[in-house]
C-alpha positions as CSV (number, residue, x, y, z in Angstrom):
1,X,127.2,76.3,-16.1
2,X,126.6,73.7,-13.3
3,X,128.9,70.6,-15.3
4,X,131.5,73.5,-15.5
5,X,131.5,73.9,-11.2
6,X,130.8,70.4,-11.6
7,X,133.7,69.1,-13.3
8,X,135.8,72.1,-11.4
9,X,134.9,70.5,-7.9
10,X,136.3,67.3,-9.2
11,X,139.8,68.6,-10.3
12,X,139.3,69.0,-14.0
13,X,139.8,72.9,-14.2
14,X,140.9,72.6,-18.0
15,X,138.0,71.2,-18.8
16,X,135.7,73.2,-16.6
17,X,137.4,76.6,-17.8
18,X,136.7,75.7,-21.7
19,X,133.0,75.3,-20.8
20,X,132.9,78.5,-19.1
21,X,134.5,80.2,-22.1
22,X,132.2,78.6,-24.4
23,X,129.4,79.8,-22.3
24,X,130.5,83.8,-22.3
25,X,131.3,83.3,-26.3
26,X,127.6,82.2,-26.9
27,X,126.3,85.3,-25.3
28,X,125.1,83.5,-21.4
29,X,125.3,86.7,-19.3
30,X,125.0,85.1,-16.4
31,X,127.2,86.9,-13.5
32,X,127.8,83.6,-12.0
33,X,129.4,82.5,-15.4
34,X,131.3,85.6,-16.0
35,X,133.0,85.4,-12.5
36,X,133.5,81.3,-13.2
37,X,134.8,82.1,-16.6
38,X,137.0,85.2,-14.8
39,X,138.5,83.0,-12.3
40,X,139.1,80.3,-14.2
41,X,140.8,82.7,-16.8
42,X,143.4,84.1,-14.9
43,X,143.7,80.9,-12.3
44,X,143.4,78.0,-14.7
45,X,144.8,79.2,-18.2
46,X,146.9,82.5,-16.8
47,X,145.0,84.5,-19.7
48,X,144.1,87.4,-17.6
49,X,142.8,89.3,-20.5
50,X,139.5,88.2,-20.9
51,X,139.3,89.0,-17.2
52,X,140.1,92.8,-18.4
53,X,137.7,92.5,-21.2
54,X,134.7,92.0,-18.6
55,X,135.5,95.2,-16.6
């Protein structure tokens, strides 16, 4: 979670976004992660359906 804002901070949204969607895919339920993972979703990649999928 933290290298994801980490790396995110420092201009490498790709990479932070793939952490993030690593993260929800091995079950972390953390609502900072999910709104990371969210945002990064539809900002990052322009997948907004896994940002669907969480509502």
């Amino acid at each position: 979670m933290l290298l994801g804002m980490l790396l995110y901070g420092a201009g490498r949204h790709r990479q932070a976004a793939t952490l993030w969607e690593e993260a929800v895919a091995l079950g972390m339920e953390d609502p900072l992660v999910l709104r990371n993972a969210g945002f990064a979703a539809y900002c990052v990649t322009h997948d907004d359906e896994p940002c669907m999928a969480a509502l």
